[in-house]
mmCIF file of the N, C-alpha and C atoms, coordinates in Angstrom:
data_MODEL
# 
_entry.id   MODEL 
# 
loop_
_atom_site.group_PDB 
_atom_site.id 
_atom_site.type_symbol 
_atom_site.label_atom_id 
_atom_site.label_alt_id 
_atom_site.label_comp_id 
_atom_site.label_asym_id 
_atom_site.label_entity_id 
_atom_site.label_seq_id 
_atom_site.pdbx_PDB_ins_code 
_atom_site.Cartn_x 
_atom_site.Cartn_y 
_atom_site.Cartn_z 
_atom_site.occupancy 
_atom_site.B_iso_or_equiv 
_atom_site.pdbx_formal_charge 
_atom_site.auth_seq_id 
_atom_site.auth_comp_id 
_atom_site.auth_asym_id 
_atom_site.auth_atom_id 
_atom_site.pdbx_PDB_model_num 
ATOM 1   N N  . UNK A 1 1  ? 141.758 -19.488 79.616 1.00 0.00 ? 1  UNK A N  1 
ATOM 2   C CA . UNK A 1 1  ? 141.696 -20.113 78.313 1.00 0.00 ? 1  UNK A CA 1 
ATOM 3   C C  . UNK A 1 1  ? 140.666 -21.238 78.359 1.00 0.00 ? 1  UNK A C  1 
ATOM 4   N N  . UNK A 1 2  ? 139.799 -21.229 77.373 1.00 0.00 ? 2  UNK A N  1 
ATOM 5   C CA . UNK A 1 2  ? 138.973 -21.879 77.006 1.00 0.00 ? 2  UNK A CA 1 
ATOM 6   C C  . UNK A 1 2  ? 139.029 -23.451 76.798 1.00 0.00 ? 2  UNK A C  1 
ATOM 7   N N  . UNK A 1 3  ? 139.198 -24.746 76.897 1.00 0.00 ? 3  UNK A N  1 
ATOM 8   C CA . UNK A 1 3  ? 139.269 -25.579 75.968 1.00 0.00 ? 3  UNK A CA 1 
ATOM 9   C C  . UNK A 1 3  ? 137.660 -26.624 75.495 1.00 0.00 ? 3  UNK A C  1 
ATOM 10  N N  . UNK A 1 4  ? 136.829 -26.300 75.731 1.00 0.00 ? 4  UNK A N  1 
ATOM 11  C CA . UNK A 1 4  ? 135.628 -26.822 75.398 1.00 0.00 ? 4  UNK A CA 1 
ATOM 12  C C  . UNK A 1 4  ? 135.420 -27.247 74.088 1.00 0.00 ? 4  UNK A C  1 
ATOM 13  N N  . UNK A 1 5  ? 135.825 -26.308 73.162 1.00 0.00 ? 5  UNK A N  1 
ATOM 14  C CA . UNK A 1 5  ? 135.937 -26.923 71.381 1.00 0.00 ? 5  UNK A CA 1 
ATOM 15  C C  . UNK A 1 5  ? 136.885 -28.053 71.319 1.00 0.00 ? 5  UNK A C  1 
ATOM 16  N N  . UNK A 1 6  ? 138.514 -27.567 72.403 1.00 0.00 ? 6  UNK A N  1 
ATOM 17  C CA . UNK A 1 6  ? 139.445 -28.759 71.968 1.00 0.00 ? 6  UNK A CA 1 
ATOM 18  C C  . UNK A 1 6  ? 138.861 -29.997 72.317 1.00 0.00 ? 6  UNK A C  1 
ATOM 19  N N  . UNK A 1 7  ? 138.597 -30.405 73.087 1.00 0.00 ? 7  UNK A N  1 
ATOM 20  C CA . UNK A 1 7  ? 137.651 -31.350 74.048 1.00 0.00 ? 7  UNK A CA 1 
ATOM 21  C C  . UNK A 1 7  ? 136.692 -32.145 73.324 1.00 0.00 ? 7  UNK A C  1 
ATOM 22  N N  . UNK A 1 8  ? 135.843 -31.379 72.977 1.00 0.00 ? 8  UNK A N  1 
ATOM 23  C CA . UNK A 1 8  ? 134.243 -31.509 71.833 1.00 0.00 ? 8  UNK A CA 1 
ATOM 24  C C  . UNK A 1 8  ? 135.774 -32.303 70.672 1.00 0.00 ? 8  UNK A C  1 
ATOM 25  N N  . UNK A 1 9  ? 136.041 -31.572 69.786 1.00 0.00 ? 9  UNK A N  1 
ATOM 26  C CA . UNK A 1 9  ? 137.042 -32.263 68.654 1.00 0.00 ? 9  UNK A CA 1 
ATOM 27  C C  . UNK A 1 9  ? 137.533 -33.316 68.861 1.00 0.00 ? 9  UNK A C  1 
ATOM 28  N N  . UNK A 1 10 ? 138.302 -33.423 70.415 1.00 0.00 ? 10 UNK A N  1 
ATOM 29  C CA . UNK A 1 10 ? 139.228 -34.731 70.494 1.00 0.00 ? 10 UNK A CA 1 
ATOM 30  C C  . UNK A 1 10 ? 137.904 -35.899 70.383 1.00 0.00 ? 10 UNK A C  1 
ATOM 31  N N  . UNK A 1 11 ? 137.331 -34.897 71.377 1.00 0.00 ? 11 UNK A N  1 
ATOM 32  C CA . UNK A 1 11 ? 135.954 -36.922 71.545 1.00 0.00 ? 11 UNK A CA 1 
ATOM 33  C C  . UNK A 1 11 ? 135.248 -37.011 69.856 1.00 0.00 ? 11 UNK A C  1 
ATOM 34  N N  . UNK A 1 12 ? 135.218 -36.173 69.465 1.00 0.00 ? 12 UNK A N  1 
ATOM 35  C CA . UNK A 1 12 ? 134.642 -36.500 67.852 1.00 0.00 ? 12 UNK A CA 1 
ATOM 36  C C  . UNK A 1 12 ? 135.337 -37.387 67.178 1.00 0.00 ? 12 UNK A C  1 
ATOM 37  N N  . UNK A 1 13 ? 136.945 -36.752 67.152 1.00 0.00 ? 13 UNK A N  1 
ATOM 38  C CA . UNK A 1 13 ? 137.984 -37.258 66.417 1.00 0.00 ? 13 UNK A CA 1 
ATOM 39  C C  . UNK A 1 13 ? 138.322 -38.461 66.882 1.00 0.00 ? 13 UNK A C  1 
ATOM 40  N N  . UNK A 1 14 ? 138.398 -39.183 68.180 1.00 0.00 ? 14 UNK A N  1 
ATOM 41  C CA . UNK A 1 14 ? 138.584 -40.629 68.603 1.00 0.00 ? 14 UNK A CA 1 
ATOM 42  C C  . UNK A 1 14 ? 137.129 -41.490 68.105 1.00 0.00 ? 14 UNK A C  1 
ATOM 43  N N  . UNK A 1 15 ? 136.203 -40.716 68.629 1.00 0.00 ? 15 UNK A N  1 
ATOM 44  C CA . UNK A 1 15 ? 134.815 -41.339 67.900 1.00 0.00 ? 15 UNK A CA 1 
ATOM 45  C C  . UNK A 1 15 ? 134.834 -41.946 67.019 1.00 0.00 ? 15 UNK A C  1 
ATOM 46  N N  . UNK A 1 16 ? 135.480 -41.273 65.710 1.00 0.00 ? 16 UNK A N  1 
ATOM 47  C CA . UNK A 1 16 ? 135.163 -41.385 64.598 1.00 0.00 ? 16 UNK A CA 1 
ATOM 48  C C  . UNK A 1 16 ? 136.570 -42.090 64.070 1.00 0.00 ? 16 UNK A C  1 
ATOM 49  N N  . UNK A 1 17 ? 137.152 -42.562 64.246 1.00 0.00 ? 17 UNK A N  1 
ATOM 50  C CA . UNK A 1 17 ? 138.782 -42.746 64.340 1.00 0.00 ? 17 UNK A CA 1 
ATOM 51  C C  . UNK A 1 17 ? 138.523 -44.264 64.563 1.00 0.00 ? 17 UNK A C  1 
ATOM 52  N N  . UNK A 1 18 ? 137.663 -45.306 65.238 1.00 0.00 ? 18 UNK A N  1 
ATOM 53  C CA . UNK A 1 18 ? 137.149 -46.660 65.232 1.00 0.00 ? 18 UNK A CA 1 
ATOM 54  C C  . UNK A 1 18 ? 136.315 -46.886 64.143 1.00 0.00 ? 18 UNK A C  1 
ATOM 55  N N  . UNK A 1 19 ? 135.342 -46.111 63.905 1.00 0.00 ? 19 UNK A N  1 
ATOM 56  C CA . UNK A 1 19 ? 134.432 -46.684 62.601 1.00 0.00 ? 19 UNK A CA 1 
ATOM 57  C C  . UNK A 1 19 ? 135.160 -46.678 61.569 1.00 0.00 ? 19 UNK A C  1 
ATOM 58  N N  . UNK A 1 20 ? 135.956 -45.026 61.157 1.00 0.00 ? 20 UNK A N  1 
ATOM 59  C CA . UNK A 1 20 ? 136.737 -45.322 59.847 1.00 0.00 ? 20 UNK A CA 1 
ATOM 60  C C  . UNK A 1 20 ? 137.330 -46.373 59.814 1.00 0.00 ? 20 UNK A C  1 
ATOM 61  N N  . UNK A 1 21 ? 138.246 -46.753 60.595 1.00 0.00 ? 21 UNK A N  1 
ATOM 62  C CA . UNK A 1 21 ? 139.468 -47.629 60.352 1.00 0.00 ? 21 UNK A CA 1 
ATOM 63  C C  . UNK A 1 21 ? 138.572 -49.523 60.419 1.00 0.00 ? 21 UNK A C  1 
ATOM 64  N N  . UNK A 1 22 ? 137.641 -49.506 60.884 1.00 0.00 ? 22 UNK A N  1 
ATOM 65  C CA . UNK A 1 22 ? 136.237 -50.816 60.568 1.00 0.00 ? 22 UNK A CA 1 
ATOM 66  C C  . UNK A 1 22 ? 135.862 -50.595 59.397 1.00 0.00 ? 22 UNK A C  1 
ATOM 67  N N  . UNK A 1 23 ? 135.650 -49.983 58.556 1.00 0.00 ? 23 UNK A N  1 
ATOM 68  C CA . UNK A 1 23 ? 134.868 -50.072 57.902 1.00 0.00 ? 23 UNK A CA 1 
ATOM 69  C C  . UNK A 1 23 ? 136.266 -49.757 56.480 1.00 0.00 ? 23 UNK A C  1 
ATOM 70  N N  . UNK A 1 24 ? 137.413 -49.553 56.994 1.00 0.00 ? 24 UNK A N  1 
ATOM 71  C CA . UNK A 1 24 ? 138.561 -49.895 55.795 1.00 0.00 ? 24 UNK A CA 1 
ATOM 72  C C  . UNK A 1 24 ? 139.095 -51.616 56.111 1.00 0.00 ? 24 UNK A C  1 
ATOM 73  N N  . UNK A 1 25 ? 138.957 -51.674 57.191 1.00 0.00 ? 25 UNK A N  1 
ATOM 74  C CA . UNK A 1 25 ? 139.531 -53.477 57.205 1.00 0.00 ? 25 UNK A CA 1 
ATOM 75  C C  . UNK A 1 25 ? 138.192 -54.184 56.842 1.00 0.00 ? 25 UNK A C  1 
ATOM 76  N N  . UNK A 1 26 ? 136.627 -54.192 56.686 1.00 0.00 ? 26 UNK A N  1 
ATOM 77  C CA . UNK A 1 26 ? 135.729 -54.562 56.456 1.00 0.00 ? 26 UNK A CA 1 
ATOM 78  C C  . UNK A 1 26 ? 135.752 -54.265 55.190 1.00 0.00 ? 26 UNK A C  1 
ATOM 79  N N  . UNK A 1 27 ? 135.957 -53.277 54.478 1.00 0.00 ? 27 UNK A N  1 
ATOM 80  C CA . UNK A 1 27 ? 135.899 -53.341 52.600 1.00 0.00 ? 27 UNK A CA 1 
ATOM 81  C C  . UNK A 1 27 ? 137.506 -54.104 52.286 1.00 0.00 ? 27 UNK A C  1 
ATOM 82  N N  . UNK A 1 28 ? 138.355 -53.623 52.647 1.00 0.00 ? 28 UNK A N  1 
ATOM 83  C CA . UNK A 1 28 ? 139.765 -54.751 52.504 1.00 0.00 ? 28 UNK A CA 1 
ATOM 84  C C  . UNK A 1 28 ? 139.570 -56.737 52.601 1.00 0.00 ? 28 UNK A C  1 
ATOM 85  N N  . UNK A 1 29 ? 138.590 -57.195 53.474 1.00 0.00 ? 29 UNK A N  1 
ATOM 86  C CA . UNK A 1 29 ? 138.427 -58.035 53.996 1.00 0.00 ? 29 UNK A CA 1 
ATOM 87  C C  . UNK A 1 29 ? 136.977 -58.735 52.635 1.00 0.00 ? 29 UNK A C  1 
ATOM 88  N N  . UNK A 1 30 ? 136.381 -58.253 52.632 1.00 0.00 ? 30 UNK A N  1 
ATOM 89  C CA . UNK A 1 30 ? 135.152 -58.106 51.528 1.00 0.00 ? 30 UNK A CA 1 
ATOM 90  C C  . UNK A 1 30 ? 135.787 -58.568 50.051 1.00 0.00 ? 30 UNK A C  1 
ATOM 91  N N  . UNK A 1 31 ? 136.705 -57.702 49.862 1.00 0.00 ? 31 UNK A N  1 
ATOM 92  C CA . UNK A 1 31 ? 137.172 -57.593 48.549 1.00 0.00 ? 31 UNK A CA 1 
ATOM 93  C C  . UNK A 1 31 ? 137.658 -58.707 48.450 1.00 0.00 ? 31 UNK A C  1 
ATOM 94  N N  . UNK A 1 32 ? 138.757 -59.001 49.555 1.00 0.00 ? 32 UNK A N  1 
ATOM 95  C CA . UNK A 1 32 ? 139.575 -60.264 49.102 1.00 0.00 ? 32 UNK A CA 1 
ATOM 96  C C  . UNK A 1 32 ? 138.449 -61.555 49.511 1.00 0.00 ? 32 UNK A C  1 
ATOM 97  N N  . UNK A 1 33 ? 137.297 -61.696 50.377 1.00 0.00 ? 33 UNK A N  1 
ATOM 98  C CA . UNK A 1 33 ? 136.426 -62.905 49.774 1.00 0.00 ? 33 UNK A CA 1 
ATOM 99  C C  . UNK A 1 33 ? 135.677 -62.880 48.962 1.00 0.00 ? 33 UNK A C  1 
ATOM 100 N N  . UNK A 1 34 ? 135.210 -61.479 48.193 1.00 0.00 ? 34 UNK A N  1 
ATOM 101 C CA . UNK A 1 34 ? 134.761 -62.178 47.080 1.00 0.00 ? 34 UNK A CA 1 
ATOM 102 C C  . UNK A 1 34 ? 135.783 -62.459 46.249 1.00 0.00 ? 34 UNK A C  1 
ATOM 103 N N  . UNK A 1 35 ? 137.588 -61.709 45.951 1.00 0.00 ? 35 UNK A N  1 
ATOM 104 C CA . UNK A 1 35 ? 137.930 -62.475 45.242 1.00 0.00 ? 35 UNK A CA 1 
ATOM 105 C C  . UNK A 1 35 ? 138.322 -63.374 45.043 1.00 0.00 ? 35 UNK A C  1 
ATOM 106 N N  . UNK A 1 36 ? 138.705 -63.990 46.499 1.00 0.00 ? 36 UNK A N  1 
ATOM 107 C CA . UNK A 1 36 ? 138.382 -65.546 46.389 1.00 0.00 ? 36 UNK A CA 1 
ATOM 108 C C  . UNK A 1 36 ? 137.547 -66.660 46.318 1.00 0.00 ? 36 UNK A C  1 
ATOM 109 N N  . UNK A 1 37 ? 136.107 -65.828 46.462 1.00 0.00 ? 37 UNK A N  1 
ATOM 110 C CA . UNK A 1 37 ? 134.765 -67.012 46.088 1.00 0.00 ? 37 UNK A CA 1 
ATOM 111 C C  . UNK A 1 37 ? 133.738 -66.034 45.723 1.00 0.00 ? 37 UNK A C  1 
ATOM 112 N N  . UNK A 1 38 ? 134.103 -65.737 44.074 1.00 0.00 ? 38 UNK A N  1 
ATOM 113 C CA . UNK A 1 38 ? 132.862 -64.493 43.350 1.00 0.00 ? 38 UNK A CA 1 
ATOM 114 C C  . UNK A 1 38 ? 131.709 -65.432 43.718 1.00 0.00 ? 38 UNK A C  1 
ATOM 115 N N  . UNK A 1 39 ? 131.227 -66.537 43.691 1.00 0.00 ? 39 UNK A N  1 
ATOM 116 C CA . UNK A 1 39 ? 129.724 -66.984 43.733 1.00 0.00 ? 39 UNK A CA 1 
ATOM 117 C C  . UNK A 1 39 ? 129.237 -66.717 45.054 1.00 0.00 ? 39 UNK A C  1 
ATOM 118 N N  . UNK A 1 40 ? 129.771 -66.370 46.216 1.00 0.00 ? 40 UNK A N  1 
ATOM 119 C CA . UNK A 1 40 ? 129.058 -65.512 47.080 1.00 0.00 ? 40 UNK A CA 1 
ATOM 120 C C  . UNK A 1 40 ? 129.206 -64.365 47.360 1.00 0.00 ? 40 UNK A C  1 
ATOM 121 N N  . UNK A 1 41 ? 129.556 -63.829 46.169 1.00 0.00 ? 41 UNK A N  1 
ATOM 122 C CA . UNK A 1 41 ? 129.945 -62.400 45.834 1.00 0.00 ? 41 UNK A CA 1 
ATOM 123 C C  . UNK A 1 41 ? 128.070 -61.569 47.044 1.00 0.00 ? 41 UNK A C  1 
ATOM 124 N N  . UNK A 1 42 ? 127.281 -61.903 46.277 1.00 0.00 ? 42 UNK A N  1 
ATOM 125 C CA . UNK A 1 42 ? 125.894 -61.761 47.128 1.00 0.00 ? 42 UNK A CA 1 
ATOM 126 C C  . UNK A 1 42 ? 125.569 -61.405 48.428 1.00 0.00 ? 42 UNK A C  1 
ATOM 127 N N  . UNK A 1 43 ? 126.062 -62.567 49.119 1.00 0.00 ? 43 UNK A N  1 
ATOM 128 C CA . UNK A 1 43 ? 125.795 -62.461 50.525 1.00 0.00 ? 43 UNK A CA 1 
ATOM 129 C C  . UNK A 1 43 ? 127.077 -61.913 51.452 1.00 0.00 ? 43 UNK A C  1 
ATOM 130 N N  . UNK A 1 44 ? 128.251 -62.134 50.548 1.00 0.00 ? 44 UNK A N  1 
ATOM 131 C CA . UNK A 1 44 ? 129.074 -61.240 51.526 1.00 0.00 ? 44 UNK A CA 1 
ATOM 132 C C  . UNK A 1 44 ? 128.803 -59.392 51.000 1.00 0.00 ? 44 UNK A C  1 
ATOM 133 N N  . UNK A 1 45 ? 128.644 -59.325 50.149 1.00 0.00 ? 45 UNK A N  1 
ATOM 134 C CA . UNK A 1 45 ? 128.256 -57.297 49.945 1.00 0.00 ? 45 UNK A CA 1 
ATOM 135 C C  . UNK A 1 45 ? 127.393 -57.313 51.194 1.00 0.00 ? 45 UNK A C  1 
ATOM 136 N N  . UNK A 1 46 ? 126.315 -58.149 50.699 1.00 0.00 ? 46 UNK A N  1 
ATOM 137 C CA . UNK A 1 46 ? 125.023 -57.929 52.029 1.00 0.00 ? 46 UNK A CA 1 
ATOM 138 C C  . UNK A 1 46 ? 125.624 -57.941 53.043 1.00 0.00 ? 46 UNK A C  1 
ATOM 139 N N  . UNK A 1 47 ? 126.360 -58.362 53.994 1.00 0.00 ? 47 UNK A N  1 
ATOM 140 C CA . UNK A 1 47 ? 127.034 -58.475 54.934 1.00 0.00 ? 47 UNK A CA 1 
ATOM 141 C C  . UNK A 1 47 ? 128.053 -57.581 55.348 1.00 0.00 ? 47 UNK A C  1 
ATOM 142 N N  . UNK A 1 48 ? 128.528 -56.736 54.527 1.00 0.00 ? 48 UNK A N  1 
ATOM 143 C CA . UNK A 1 48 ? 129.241 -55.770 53.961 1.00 0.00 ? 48 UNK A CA 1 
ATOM 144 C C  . UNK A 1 48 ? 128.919 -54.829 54.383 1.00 0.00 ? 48 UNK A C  1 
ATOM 145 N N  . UNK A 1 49 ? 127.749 -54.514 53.934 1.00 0.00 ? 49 UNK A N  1 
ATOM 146 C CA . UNK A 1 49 ? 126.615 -53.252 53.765 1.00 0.00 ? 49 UNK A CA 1 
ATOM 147 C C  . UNK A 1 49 ? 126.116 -52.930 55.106 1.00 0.00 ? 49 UNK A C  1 
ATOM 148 N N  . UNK A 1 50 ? 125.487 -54.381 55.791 1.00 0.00 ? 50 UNK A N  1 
ATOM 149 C CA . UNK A 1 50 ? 125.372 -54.103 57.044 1.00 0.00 ? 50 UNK A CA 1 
ATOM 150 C C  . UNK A 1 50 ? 126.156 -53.752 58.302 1.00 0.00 ? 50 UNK A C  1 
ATOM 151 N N  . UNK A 1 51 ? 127.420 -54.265 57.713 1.00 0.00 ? 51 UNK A N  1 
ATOM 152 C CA . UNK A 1 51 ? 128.340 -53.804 58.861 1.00 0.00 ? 51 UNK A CA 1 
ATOM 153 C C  . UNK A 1 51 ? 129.215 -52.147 58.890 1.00 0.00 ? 51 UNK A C  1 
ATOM 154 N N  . UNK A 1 52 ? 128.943 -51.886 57.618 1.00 0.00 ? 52 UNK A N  1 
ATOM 155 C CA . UNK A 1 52 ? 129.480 -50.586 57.237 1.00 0.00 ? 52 UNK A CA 1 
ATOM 156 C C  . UNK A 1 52 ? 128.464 -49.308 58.244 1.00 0.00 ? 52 UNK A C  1 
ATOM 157 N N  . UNK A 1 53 ? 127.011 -50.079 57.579 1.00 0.00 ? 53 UNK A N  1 
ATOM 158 C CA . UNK A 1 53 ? 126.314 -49.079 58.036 1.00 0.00 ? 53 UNK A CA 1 
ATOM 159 C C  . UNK A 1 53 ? 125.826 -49.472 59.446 1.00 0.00 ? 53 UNK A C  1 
ATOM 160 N N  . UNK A 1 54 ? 126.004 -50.218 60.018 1.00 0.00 ? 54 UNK A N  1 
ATOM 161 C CA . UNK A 1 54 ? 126.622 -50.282 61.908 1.00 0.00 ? 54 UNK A CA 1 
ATOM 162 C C  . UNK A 1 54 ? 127.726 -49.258 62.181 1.00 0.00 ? 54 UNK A C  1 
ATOM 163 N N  . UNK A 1 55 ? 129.127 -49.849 61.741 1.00 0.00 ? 55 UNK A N  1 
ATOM 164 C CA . UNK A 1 55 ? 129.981 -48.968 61.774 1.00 0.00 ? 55 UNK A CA 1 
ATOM 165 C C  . UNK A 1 55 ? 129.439 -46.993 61.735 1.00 0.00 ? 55 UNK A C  1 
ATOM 166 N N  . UNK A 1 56 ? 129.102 -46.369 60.571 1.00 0.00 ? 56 UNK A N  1 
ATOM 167 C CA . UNK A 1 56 ? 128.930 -45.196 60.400 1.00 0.00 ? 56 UNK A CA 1 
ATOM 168 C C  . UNK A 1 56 ? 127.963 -44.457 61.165 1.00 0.00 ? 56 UNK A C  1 
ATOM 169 N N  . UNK A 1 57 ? 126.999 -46.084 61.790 1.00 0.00 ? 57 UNK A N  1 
ATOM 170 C CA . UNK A 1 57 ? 126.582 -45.141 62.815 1.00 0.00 ? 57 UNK A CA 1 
ATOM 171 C C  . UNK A 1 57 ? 126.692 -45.178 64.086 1.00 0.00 ? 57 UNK A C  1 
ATOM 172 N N  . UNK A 1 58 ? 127.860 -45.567 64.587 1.00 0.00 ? 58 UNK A N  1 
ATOM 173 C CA . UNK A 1 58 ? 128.461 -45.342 65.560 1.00 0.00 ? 58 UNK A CA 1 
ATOM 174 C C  . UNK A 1 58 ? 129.429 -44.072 65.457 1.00 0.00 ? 58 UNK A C  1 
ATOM 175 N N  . UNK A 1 59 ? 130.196 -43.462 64.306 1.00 0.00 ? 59 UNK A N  1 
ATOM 176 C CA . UNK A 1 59 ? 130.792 -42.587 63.560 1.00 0.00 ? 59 UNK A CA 1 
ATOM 177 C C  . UNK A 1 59 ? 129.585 -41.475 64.427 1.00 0.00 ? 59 UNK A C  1 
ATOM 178 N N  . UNK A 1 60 ? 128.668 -41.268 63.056 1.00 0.00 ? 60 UNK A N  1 
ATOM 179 C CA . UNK A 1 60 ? 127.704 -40.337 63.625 1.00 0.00 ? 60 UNK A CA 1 
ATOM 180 C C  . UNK A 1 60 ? 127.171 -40.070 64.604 1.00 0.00 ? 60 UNK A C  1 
ATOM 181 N N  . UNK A 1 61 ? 127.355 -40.929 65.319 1.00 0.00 ? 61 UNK A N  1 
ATOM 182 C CA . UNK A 1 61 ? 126.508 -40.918 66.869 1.00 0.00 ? 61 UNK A CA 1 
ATOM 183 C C  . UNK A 1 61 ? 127.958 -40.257 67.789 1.00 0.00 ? 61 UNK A C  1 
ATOM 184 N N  . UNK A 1 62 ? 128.898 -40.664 67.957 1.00 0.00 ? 62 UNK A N  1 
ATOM 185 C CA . UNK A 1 62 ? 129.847 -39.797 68.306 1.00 0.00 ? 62 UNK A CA 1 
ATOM 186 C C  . UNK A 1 62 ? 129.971 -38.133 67.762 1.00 0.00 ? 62 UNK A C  1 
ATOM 187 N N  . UNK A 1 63 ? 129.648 -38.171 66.670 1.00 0.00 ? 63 UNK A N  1 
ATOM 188 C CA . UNK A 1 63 ? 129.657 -36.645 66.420 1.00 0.00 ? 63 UNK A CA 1 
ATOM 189 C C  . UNK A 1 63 ? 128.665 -36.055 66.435 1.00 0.00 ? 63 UNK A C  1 
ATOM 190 N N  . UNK A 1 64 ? 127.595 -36.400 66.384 1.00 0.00 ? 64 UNK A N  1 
ATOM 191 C CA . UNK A 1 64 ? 126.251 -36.041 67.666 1.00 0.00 ? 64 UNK A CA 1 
ATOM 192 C C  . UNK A 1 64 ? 126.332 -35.932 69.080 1.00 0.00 ? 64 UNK A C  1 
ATOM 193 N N  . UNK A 1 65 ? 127.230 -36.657 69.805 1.00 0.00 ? 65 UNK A N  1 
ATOM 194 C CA . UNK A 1 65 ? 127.713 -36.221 70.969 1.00 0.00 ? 65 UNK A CA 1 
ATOM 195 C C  . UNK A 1 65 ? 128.689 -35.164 70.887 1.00 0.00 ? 65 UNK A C  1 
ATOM 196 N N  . UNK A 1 66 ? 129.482 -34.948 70.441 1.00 0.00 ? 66 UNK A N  1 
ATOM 197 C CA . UNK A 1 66 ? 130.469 -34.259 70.359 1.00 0.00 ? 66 UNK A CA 1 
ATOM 198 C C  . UNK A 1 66 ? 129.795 -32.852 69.975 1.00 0.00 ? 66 UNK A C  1 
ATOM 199 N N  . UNK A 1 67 ? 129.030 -32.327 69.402 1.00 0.00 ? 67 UNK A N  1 
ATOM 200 C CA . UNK A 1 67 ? 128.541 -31.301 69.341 1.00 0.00 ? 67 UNK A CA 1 
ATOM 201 C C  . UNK A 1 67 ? 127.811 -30.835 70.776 1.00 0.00 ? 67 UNK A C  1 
ATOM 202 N N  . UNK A 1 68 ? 126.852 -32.351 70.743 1.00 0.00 ? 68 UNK A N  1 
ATOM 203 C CA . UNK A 1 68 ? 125.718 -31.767 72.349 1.00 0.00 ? 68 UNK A CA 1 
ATOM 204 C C  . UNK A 1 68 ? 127.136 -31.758 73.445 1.00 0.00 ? 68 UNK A C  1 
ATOM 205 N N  . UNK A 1 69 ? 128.276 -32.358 73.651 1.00 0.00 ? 69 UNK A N  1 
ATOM 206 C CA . UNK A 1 69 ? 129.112 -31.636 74.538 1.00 0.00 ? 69 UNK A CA 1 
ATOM 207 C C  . UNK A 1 69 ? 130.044 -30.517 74.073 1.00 0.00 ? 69 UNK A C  1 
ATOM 208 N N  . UNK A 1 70 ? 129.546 -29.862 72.902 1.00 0.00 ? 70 UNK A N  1 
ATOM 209 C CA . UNK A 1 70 ? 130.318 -28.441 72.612 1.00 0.00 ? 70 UNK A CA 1 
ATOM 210 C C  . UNK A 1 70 ? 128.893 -27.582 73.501 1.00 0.00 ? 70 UNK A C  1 
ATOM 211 N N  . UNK A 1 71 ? 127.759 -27.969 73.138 1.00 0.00 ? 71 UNK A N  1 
ATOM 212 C CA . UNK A 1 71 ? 126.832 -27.049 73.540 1.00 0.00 ? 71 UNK A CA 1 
ATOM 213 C C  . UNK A 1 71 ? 127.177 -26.853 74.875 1.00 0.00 ? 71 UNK A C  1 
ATOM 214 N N  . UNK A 1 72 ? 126.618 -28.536 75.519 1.00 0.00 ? 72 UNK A N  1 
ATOM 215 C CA . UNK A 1 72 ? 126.584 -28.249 76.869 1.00 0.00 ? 72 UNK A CA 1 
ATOM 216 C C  . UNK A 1 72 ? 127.548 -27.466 77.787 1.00 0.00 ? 72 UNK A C  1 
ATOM 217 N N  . UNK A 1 73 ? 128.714 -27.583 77.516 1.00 0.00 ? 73 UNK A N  1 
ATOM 218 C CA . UNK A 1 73 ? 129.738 -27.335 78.232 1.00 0.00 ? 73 UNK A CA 1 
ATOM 219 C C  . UNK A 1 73 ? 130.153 -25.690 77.732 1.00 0.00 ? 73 UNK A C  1 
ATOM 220 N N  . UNK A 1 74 ? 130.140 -25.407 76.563 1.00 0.00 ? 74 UNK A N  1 
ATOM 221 C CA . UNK A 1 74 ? 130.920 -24.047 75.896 1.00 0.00 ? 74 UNK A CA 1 
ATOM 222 C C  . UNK A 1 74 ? 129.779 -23.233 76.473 1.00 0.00 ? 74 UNK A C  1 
ATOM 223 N N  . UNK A 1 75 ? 128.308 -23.301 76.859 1.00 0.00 ? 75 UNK A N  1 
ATOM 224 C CA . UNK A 1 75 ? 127.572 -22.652 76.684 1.00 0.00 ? 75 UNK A CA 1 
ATOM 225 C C  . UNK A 1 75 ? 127.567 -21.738 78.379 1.00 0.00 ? 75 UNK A C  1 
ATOM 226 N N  . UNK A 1 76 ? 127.838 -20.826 78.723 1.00 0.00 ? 76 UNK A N  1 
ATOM 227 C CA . UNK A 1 76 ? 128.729 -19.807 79.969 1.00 0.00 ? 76 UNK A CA 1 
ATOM 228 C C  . UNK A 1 76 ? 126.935 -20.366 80.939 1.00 0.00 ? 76 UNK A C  1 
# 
């Protein structure tokens, strides 16, 4: 029995299992300072934005690995 796909999935699925859950306490966290100080509504989005898209690409970069170790490994 094979497990090279299960393997490839789990490391995707933990991969990606840190950025989501960053980038829900980072918009949770966002929301409630701007609604407690809309006049830097501005610089916290900006700040926002950048950390999201840190986050997602750490996301993606795990599931870019996770494929090149479906290749490497599934491939006989």
């Amino acid at each position: 029995m094979d497990f090279q796909g299960l393997a490839a999935g789990i490391a995707v699925g933990f991969g990606v299992l840190g950025p989501g859950v960053g980038i829900g306490i980072l918009t949770a966290k966002s929301s409630e300072a701007i609604g407690r100080n809309p006049d830097a509504a501005g610089a916290i989005r900006t700040n926002m934005i950048l950390g999201a898209a840190l986050a997602e690409g750490l996301g993606i970069l795990s599931f870019v690995l996770g494929i090149l170790l479906y290749l490497k490994i599934g491939t006989p």
